[in-house]
N, C-alpha and C positions, 0 to 999 in steps of 0.2 A: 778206272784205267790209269793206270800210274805214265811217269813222265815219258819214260822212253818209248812205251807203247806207241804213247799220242805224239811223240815226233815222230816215229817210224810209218805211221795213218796219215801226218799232212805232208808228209814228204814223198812219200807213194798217191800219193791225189794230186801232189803240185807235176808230179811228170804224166800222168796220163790223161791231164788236159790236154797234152801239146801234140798230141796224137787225133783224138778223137776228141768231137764234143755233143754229137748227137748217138744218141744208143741205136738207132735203128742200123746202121751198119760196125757195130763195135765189135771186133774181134782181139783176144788179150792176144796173141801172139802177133799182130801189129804192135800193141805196145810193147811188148817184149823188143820186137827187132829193132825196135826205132830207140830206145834206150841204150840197148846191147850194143848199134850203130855207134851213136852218140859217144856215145863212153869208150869208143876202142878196142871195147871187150872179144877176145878170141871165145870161140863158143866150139864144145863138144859133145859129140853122144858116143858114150862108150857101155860096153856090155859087162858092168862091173858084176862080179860074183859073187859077192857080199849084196848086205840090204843096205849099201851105201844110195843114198838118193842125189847128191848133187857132191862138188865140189868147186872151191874157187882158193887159187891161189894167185895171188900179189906181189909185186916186187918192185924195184925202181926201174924196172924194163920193159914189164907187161902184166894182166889182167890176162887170167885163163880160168872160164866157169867151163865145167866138165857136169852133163847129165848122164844120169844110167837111162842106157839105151832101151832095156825092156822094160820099161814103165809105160804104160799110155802115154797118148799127147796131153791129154787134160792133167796127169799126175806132171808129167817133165816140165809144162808149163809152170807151174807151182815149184818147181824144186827149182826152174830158173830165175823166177821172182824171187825166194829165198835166199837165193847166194847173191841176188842183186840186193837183198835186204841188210847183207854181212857185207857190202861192198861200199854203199853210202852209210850204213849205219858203225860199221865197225873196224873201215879200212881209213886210217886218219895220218899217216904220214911213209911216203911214197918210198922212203930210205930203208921201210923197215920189210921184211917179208911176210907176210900175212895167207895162214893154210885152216880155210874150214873145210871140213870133212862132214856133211849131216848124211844121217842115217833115217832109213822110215822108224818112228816111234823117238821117243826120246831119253830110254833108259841106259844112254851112255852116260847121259850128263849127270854128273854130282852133285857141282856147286848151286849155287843160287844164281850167283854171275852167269853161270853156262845155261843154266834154265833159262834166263832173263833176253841173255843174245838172241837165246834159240826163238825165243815166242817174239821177240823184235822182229825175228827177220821172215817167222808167220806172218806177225799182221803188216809188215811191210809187202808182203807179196799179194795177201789177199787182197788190198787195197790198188796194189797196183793193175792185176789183174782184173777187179770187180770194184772199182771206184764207188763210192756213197751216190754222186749224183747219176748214175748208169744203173743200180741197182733199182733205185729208187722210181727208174723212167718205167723199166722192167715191171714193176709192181704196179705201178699207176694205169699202167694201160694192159692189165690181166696177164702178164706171159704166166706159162707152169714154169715148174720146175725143170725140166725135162726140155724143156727150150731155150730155158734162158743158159745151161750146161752147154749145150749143142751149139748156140751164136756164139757165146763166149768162148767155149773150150778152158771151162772150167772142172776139174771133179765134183762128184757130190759132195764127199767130206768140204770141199772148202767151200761151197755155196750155201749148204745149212750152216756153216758157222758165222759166214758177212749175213745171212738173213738172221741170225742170234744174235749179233754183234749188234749190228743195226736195229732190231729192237731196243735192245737193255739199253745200250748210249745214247744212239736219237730219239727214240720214242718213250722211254721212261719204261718199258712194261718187264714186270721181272723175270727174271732170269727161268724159272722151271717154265714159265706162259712161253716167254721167249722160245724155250726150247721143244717143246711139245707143239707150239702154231709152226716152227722151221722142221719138225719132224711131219707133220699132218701136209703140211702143203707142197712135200716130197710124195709124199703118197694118196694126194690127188684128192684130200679134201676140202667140198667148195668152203665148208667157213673158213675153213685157216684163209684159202684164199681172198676171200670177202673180208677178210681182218690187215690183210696184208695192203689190198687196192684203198682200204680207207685210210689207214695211218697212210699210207706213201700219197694219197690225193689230201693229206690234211685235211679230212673229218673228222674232228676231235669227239662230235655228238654220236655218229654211228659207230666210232672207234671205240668209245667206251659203252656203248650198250654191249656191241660183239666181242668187247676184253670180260664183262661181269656174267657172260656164260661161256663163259672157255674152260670150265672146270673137267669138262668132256674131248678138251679135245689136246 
């Protein structure tokens, strides 16, 4: 995970402490509002016609993040983390005018720069959204998939990717294991499960028995 990543991870973690600290009643759209509060931010839902997912434009006068209105709650959740991701990550002096425009998928962007912003201001939302210590509670005490989406008001695309993420960085397990136990455990099988409850309860000895036959799952 390169440098900007992992600012964009403890800086989406140091705000959604201040909301919530116990998982059993965590909803992201609380921490959404309570951010969006904080900051000033004008907030919209509009029914753009294009596959525009969010936008946020800046000035020395005001903050204005705009959602596309027909996306689910779990997608606009995400695409309001997002433009909160381009807003501490990439709005750095208040004189200047600042216009992101993100799109669903990412084959506007050319550069390496505009790649870079763009996956910034992912994993600043996933995190904000699905914090490390909230995910982690999730796991330890058996939730599915399918509930932990539902408390949260997460989509699935962004919950299998904090359950990937969360393996390969915290837990060390690679990347394809990673990604077949966060596909498996979408679709309701108990070892992924059982592989999930033991890394997040730190069983390092049942964790690597159920990592050296995951060749199946």
């Amino acid at each position: 995970m390169n440098e900007g990543l992992v600012r964009a991870k403890l800086k989406a973690e140091h705000l959604a402490p201040q909301v919530y600290t116990n998982y059993r009643d965590y909803n992201s759209e609380e921490v959404l509002r309570h951010v969006i509060d904080r900051c000033g931010i004008d907030t919209f839902d509009y029914p753009f016609d294009s596959d525009i997912s969010g936008m946020l434009v800046s000035d020395s006068r005001s903050v204005t993040l705009t959602t596309n209105s027909k996306m689910s709650k779990a997608r606009g959740n995400f695409s309001k983390g997002h433009e909160l991701g381009h807003y501490f990550q990439h709005v750095n002096d208040t004189c200047k005018i600042y216009s992101f425009h993100d799109v669903v998928g990412n084959s506007i962007y050319q550069s390496q720069e505009e790649l870079q912003r763009e996956s910034e201001a992912d994993m600043f939302a996933g995190h904000l959204l699905l914090p490390d210590y909230i995910l982690i509670a999730f796991l330890q005490k058996g939730h599915s998939f399918s509930s932990i989406c539902k408390q949260v008001v997460i989509s699935k695309p962004a919950l299998r990717f904090r359950i990937r993420e969360l393996l390969v960085y915290t837990y060390s397990v690679p990347y394809w294991q990673a990604h077949n136990i966060a596909i498996n455990f979408e679709n309701v099988q108990k070892k992924a499960l059982l592989i999930l409850i033991s890394l997040a309860s730190n069983n390092p000895v049942k964790s690597n028995e159920l990592l050296e036959n995951t060749l199946d799952v």
